[in-house]
N, CA, C and O atoms as a Tinker XYZ file with bonds, in Angstrom:
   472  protein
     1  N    -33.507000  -13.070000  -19.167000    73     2
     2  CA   -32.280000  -13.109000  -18.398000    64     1     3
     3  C    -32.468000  -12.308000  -17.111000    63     2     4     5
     4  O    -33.275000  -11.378000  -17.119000    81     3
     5  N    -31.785000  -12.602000  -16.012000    73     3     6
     6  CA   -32.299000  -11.899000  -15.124000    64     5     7
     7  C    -30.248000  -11.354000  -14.583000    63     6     8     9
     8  O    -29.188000  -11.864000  -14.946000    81     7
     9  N    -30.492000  -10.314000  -13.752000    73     7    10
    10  CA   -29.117000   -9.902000  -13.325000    64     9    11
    11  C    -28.618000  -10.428000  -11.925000    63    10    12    13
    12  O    -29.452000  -10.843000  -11.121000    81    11
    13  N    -27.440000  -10.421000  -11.654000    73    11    14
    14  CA   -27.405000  -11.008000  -10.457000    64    13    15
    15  C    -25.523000  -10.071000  -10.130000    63    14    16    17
    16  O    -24.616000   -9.923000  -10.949000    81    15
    17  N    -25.574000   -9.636000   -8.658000    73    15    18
    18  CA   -24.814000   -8.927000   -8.611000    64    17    19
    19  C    -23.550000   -9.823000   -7.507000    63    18    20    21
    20  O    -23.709000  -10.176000   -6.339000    81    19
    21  N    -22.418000   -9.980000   -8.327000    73    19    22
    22  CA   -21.344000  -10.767000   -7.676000    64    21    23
    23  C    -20.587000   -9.957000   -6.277000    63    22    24    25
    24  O    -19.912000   -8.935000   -6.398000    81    23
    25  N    -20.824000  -10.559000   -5.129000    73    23    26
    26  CA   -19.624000   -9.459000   -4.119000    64    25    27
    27  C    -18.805000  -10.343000   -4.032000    63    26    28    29
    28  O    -18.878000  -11.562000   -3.877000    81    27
    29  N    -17.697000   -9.357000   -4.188000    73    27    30
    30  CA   -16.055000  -10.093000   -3.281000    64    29    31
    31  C    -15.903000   -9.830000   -2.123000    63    30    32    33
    32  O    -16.184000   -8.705000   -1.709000    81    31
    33  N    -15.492000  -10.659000   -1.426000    73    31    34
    34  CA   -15.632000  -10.393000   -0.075000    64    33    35
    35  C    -13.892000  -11.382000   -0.114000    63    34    36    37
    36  O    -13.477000  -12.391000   -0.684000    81    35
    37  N    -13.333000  -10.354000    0.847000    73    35    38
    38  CA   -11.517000  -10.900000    1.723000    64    37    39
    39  C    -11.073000  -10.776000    2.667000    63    38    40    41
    40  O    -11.291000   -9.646000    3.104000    81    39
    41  N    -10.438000  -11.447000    3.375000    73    39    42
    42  CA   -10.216000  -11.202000    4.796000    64    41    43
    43  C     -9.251000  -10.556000    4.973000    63    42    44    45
    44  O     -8.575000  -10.555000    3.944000    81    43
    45  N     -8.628000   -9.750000    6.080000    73    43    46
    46  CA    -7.571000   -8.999000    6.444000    64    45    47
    47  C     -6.683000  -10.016000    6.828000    63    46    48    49
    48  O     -7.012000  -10.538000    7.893000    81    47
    49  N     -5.606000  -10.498000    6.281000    73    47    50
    50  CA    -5.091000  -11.269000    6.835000    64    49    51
    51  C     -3.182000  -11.163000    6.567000    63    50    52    53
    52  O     -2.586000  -10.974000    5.506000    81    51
    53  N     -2.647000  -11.356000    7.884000    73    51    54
    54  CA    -0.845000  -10.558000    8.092000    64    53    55
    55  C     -0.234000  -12.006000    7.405000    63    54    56    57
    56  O      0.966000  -11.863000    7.175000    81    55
    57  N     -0.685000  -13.210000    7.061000    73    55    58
    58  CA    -0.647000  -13.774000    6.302000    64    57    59
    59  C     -0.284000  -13.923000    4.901000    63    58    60    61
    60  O      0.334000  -14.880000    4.434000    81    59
    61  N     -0.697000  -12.937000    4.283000    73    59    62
    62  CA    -1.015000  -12.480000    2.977000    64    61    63
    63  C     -0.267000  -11.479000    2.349000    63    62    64    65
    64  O     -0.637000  -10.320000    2.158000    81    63
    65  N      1.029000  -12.086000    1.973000    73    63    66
    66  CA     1.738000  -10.575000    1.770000    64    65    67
    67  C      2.613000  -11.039000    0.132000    63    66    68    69
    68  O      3.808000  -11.326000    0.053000    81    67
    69  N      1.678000  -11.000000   -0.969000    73    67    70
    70  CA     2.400000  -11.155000   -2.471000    64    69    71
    71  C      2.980000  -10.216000   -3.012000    63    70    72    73
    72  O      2.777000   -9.003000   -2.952000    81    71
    73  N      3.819000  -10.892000   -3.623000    73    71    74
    74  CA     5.133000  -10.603000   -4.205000    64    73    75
    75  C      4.532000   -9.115000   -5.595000    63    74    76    77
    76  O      3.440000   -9.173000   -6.161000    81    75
    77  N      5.260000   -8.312000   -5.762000    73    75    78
    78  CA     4.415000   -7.350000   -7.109000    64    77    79
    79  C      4.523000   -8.389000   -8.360000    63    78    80    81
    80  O      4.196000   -7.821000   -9.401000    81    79
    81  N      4.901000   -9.793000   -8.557000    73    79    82
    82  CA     4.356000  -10.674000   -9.450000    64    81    83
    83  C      3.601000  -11.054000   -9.317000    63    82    84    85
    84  O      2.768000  -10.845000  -10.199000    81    83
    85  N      3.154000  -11.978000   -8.097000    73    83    86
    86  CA     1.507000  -11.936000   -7.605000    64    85    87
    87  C      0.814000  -11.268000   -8.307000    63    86    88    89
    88  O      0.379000  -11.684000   -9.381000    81    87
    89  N      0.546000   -9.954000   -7.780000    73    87    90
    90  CA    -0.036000   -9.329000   -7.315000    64    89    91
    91  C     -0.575000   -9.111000   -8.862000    63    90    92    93
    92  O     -1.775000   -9.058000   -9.133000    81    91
    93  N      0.599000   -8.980000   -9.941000    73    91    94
    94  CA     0.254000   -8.787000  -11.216000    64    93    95
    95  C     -0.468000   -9.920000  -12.042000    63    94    96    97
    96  O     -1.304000   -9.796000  -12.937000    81    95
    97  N      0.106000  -11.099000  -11.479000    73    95    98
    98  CA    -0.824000  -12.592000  -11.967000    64    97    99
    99  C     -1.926000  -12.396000  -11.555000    63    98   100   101
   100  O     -2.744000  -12.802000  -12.381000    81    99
   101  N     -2.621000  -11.760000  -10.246000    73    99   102
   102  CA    -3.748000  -12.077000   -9.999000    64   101   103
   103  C     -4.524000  -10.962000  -10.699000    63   102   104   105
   104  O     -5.661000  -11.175000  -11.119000    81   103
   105  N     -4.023000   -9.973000  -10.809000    73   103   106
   106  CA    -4.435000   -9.143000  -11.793000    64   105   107
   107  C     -5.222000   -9.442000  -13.362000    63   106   108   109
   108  O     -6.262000   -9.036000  -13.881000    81   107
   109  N     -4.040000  -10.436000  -13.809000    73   107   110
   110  CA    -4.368000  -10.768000  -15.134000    64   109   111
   111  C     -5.624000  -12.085000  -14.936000    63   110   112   113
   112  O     -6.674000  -12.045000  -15.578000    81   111
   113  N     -5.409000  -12.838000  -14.276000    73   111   114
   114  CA    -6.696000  -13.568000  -14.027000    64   113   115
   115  C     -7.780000  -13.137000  -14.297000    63   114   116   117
   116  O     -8.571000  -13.474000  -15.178000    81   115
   117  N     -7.862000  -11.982000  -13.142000    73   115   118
   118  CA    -9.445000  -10.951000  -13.494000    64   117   119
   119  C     -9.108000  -10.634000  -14.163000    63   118   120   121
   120  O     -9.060000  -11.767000  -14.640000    81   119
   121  N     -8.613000   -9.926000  -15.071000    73   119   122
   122  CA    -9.075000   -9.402000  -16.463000    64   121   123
   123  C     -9.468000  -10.798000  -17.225000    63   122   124   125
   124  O    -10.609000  -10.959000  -17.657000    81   123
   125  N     -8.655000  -11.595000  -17.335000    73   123   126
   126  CA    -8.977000  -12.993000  -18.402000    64   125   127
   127  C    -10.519000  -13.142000  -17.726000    63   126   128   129
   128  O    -11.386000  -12.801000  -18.531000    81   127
   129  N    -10.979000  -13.527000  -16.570000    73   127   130
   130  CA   -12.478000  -13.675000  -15.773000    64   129   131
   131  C    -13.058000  -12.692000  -16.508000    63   130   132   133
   132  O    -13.652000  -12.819000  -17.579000    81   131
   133  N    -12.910000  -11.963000  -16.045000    73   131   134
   134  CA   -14.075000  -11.179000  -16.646000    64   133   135
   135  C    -13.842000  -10.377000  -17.993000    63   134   136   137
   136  O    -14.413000   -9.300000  -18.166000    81   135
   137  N    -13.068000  -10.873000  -18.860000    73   135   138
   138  CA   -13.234000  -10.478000  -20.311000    64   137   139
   139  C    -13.945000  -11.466000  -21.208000    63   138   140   141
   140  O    -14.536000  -11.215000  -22.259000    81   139
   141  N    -13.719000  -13.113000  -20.366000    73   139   142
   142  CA   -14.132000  -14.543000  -20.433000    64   141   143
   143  C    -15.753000  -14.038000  -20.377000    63   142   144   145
   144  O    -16.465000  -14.484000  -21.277000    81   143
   145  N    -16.356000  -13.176000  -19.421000    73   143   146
   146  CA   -18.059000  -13.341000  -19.636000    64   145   147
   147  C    -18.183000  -11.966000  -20.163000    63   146   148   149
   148  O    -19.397000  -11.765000  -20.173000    81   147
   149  N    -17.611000  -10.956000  -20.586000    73   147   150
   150  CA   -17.866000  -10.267000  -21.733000    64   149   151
   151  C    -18.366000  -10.863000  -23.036000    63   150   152   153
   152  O    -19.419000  -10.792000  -23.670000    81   151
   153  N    -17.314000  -11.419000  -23.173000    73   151   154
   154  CA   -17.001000  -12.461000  -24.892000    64   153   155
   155  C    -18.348000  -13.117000  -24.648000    63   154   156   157
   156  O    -19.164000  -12.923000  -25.549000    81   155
   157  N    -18.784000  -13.909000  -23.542000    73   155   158
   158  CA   -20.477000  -14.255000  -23.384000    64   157   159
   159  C    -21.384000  -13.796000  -23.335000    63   158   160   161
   160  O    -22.393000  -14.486000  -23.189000    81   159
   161  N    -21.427000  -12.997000  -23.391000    73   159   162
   162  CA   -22.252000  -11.295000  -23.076000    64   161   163
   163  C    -22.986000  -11.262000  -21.770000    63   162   164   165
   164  O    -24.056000  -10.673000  -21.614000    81   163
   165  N    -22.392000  -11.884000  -20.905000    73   163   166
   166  CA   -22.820000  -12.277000  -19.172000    64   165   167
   167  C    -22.282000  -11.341000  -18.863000    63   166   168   169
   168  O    -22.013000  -11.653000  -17.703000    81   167
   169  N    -21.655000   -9.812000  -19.071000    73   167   170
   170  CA   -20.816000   -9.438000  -17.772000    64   169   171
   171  C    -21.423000   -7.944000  -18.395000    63   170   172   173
   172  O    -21.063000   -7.312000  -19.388000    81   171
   173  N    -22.409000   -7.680000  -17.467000    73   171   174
   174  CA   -23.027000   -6.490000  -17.591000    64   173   175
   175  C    -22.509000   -5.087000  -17.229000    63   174   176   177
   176  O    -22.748000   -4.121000  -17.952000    81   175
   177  N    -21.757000   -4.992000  -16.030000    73   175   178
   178  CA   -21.334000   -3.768000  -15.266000    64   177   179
   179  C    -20.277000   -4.715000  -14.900000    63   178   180   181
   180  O    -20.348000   -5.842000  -14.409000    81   179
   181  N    -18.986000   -3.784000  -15.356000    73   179   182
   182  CA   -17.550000   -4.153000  -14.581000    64   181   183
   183  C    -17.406000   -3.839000  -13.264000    63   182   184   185
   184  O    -16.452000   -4.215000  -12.582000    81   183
   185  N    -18.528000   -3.004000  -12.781000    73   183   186
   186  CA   -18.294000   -2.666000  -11.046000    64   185   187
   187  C    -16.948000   -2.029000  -10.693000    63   186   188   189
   188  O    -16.127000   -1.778000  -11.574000    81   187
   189  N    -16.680000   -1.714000   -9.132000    73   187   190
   190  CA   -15.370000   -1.319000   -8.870000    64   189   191
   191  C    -14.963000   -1.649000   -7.897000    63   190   192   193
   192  O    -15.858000   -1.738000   -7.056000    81   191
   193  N    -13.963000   -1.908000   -7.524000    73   191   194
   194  CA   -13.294000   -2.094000   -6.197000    64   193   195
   195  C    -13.951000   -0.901000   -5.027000    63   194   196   197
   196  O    -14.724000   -0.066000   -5.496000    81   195
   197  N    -13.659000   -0.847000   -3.652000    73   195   198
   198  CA   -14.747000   -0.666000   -2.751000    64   197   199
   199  C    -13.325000   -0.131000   -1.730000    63   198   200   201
   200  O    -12.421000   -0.944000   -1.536000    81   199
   201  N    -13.274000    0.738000   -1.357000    73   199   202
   202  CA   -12.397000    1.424000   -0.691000    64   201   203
   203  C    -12.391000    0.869000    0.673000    63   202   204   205
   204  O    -13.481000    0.424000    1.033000    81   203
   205  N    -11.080000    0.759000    1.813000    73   203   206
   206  CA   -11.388000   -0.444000    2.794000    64   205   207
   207  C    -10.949000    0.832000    3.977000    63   206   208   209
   208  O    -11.061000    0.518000    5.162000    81   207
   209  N    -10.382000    2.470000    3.587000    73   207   210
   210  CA   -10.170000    3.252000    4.487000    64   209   211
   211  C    -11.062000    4.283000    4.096000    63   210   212   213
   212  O    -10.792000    5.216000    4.852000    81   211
   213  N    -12.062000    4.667000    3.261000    73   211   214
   214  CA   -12.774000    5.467000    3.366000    64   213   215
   215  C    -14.054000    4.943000    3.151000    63   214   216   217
   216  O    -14.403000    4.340000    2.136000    81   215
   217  N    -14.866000    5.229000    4.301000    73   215   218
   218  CA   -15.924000    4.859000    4.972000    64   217   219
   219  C    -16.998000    4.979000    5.249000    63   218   220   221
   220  O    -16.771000    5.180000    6.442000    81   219
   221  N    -18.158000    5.040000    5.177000    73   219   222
   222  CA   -19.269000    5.721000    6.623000    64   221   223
   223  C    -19.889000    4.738000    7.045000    63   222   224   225
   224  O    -19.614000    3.665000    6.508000    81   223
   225  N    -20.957000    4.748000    8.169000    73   223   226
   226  CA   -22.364000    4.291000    7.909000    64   225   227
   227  C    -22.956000    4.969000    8.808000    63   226   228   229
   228  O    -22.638000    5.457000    9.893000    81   227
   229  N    -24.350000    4.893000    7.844000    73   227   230
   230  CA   -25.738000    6.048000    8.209000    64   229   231
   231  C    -26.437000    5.271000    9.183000    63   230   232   233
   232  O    -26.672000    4.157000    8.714000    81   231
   233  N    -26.945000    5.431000   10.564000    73   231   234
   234  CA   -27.856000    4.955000   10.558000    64   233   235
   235  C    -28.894000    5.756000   11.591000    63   234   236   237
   236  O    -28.638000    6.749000   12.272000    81   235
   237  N    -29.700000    5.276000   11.529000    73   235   238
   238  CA   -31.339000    6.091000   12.137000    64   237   239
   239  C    -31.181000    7.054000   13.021000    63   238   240   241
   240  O    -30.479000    6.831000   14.007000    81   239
   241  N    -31.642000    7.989000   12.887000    73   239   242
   242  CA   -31.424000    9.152000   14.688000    64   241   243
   243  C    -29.971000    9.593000   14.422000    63   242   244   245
   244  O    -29.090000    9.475000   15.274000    81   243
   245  N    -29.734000   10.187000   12.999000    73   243   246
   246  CA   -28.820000   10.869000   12.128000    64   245   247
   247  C    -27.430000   10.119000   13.026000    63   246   248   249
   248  O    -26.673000   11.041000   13.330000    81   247
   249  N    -27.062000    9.220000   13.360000    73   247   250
   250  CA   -25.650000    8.295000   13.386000    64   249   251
   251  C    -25.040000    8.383000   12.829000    63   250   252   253
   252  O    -25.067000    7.512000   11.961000    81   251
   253  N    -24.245000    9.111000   12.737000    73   251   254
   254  CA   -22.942000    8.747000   11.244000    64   253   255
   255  C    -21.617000    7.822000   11.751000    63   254   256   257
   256  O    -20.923000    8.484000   12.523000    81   255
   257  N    -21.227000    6.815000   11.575000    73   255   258
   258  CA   -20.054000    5.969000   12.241000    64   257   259
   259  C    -18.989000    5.908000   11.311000    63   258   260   261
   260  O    -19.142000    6.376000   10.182000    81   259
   261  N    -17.776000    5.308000   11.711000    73   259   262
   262  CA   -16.459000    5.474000   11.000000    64   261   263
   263  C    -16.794000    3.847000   10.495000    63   262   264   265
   264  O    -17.221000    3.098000   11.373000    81   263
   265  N    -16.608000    3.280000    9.086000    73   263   266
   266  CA   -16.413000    2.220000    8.281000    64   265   267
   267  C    -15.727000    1.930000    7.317000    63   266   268   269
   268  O    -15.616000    2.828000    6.482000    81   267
   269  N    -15.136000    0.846000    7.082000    73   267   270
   270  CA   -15.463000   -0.124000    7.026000    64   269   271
   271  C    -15.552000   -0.531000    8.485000    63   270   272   273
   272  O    -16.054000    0.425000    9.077000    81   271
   273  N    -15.240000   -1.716000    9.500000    73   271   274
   274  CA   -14.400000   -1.286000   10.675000    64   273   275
   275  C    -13.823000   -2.280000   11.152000    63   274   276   277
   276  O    -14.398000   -3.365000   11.235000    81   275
   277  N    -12.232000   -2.035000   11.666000    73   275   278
   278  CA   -11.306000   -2.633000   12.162000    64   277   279
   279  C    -11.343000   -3.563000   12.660000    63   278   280   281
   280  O    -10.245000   -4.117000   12.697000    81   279
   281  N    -12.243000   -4.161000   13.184000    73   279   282
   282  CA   -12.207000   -6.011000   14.217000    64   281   283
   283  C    -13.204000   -6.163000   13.211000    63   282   284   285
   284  O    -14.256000   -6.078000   13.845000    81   283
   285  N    -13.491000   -6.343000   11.980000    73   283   286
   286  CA   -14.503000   -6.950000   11.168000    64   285   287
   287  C    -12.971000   -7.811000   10.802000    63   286   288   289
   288  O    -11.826000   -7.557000   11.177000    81   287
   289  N    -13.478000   -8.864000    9.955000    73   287   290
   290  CA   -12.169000   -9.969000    9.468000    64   289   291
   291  C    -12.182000  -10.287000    8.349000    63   290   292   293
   292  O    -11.278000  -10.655000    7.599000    81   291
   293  N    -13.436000  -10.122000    8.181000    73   291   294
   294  CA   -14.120000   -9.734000    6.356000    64   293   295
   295  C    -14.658000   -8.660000    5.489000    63   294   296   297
   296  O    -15.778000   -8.314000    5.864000    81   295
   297  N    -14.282000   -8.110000    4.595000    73   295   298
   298  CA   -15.239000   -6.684000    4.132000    64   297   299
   299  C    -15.093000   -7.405000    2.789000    63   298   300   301
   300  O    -14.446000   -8.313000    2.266000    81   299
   301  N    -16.015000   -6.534000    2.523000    73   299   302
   302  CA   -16.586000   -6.238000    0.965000    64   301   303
   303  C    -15.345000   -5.477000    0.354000    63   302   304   305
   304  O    -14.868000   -4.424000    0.776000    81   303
   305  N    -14.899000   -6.259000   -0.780000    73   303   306
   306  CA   -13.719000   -5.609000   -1.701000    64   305   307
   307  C    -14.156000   -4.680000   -3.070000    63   306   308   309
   308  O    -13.721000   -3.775000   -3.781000    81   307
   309  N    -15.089000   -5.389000   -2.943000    73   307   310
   310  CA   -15.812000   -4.874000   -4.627000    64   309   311
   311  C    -16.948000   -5.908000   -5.278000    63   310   312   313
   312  O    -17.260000   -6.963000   -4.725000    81   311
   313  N    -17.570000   -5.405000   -6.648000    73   311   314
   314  CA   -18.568000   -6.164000   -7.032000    64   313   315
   315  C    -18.644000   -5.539000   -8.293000    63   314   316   317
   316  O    -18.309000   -4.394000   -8.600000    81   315
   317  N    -19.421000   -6.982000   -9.404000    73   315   318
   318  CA   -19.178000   -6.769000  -10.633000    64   317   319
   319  C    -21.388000   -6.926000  -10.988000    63   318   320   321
   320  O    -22.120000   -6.788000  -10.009000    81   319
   321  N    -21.828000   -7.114000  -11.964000    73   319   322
   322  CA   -23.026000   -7.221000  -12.429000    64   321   323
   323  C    -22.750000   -8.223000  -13.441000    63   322   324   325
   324  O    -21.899000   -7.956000  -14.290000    81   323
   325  N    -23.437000   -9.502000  -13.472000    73   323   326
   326  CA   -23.630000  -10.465000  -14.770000    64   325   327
   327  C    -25.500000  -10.590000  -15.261000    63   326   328   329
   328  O    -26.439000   -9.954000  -14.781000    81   327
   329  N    -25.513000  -11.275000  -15.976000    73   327   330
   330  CA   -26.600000  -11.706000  -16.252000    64   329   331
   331  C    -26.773000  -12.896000  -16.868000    63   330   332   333
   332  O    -26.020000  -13.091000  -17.822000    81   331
   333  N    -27.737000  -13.962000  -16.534000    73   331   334
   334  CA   -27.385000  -15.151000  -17.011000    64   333   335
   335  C    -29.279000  -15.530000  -16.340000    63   334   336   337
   336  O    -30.005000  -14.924000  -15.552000    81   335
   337  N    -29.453000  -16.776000  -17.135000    73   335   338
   338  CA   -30.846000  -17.219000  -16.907000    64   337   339
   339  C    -31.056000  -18.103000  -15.710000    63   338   340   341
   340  O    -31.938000  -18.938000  -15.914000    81   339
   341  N    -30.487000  -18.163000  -14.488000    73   339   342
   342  CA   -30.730000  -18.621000  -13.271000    64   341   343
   343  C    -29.543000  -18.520000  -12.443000    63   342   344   345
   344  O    -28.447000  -18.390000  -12.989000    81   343
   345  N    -29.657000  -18.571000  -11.105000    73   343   346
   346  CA   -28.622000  -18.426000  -10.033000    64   345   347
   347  C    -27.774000  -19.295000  -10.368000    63   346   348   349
   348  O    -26.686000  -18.814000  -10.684000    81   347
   349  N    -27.880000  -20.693000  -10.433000    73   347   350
   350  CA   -27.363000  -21.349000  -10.755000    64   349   351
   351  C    -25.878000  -21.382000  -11.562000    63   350   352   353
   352  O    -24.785000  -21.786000  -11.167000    81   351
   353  N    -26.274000  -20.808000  -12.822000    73   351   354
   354  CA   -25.348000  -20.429000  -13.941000    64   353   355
   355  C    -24.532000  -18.926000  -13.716000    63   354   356   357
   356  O    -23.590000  -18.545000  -14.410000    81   355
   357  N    -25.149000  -18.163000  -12.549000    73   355   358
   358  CA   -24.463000  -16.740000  -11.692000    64   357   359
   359  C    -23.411000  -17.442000  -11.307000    63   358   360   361
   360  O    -22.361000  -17.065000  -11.828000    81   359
   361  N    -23.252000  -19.147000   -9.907000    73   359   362
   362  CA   -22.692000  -19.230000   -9.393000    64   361   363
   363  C    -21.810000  -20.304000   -9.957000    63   362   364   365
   364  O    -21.040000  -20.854000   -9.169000    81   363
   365  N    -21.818000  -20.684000  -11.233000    73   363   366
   366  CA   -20.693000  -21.291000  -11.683000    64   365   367
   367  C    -20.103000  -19.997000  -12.425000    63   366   368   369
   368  O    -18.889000  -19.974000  -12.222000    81   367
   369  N    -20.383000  -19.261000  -12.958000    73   367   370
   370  CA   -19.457000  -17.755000  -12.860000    64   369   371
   371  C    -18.373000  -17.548000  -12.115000    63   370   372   373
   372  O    -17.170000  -17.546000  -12.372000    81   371
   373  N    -19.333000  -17.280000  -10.633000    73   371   374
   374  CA   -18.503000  -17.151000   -9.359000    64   373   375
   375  C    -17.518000  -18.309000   -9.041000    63   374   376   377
   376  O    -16.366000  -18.060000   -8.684000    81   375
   377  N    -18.050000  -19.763000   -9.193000    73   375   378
   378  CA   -16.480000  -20.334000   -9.007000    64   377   379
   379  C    -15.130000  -20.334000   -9.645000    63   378   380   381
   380  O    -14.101000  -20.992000   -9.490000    81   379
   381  N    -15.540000  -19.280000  -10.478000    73   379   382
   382  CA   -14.126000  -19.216000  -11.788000    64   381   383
   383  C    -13.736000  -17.905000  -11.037000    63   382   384   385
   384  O    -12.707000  -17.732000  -11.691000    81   383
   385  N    -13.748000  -16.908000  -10.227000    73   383   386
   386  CA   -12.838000  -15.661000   -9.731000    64   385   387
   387  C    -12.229000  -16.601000   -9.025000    63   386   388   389
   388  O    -12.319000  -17.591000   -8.298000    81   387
   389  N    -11.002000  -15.166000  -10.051000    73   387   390
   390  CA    -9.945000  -15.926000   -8.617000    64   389   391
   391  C     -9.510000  -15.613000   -7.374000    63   390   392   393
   392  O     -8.573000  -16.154000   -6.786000    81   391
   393  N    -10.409000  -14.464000   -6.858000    73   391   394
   394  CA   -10.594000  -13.875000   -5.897000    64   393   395
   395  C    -10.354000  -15.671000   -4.373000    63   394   396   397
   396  O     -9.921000  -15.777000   -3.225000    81   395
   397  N    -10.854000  -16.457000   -5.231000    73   395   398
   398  CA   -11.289000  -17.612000   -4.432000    64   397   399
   399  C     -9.688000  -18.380000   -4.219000    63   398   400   401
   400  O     -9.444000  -19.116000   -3.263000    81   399
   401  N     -8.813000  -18.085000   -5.168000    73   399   402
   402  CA    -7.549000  -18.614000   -5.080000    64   401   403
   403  C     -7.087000  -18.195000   -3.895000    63   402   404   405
   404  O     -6.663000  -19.043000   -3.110000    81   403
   405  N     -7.078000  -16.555000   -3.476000    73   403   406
   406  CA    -6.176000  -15.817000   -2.568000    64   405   407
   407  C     -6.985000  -15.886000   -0.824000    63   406   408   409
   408  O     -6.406000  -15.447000    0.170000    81   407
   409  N     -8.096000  -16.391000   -0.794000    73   407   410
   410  CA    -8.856000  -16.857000    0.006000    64   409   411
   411  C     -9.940000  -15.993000    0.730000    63   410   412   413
   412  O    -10.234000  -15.750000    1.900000    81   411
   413  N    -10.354000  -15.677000   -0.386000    73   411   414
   414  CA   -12.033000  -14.585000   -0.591000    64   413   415
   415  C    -13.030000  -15.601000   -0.691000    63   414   416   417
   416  O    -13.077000  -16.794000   -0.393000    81   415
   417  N    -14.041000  -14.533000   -1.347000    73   415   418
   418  CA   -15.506000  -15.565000   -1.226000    64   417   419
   419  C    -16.017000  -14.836000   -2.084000    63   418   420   421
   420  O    -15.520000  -13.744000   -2.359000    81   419
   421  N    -17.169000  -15.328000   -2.703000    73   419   422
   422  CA   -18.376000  -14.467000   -3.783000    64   421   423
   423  C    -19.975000  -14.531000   -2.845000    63   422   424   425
   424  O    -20.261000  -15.430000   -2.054000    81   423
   425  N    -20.511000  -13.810000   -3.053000    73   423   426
   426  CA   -21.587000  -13.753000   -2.658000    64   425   427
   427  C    -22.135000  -14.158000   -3.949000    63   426   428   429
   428  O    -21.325000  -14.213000   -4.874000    81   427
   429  N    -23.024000  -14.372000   -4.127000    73   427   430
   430  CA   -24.246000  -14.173000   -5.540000    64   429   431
   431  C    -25.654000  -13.675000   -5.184000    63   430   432   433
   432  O    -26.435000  -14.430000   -4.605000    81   431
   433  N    -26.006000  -12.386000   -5.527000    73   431   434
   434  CA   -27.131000  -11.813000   -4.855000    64   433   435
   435  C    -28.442000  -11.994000   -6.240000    63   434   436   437
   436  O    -27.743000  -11.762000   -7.226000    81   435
   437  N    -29.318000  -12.162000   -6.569000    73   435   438
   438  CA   -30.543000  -12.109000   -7.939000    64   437   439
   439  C    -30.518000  -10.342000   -7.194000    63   438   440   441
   440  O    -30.526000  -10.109000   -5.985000    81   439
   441  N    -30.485000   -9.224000   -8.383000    73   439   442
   442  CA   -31.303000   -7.836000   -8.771000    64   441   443
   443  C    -32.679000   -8.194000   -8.782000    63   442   444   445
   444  O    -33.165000   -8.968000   -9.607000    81   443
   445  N    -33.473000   -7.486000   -7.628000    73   443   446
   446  CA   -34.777000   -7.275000   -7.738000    64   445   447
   447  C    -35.396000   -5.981000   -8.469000    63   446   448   449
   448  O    -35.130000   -4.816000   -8.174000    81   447
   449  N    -36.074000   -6.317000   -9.252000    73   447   450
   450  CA   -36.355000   -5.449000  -10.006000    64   449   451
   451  C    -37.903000   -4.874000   -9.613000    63   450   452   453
   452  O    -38.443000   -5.780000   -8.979000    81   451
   453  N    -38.717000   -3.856000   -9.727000    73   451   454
   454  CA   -40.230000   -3.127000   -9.205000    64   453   455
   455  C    -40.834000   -4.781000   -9.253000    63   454   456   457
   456  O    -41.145000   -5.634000   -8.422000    81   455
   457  N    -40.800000   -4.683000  -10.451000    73   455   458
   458  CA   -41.847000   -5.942000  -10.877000    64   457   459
   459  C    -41.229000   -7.124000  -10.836000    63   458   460   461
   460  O    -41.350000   -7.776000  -11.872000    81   459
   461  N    -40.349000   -7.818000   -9.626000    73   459   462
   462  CA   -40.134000   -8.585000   -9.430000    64   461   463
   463  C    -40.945000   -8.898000   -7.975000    63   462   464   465
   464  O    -41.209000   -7.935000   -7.255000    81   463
   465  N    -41.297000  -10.130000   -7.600000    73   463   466
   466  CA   -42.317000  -10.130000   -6.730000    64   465   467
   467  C    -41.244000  -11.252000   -5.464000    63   466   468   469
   468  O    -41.654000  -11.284000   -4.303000    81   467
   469  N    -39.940000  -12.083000   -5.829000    73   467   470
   470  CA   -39.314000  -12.692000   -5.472000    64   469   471
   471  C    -38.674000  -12.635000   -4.112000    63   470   472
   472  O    -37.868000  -13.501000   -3.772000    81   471
């Protein structure tokens, strides 16, 4: 089996403003999703949601910048860990969040492992 790490990715959008029933339906979805590949034994790391006001990024020649950041239209919400025997079967996973209802996206990344040469 190999692992493969799911991102959610959502847009900022003034569009988007659910009701606290929403908000609780979409709730229960993910849990049903991902209790659905527990019960399969596909759902390795529950992961966590990904903070969208506390921030950094590092980069070379000691940079420290303020992130996520504001004119981006997409960020990273969070990410979970499955495992399953090809990408393939990762990304029919991914078409069952319902992250995809509210008008997100999944990434599907394969975990490289030392001794993976891929």
């Amino acid at each position: 089996m190999k692992e493969f790490v799911l991102i959610f990715r959502n847009s900022i959008s003034d569009d988007f403003k659910p009701s606290p029933e929403q908000m609780q339906q979409v709730m229960t979805e993910w849990m049903g999703w991902m209790g659905d590949m527990g019960a399969q034994g596909k759902l390795v790391d529950r992961g966590n949601r990904l903070s969208m006001s506390e921030g950094k990024t590092v980069k070379p020649g000691d940079v420290v910048t303020d992130g996520p950041y504001t004119e981006v239209k997409e960020f990273i919400n969070g990410y979970l860990i499955v495992k399953t025997e090809t990408i393939e079967e990762a990304v029919v996973l991914a078409k069952a969040c319902p992250i995809l209802k509210i008008g997100g996206n999944v990434e599907v990344r394969k975990v490289v492992t030392p001794e993976d040469n891929s």
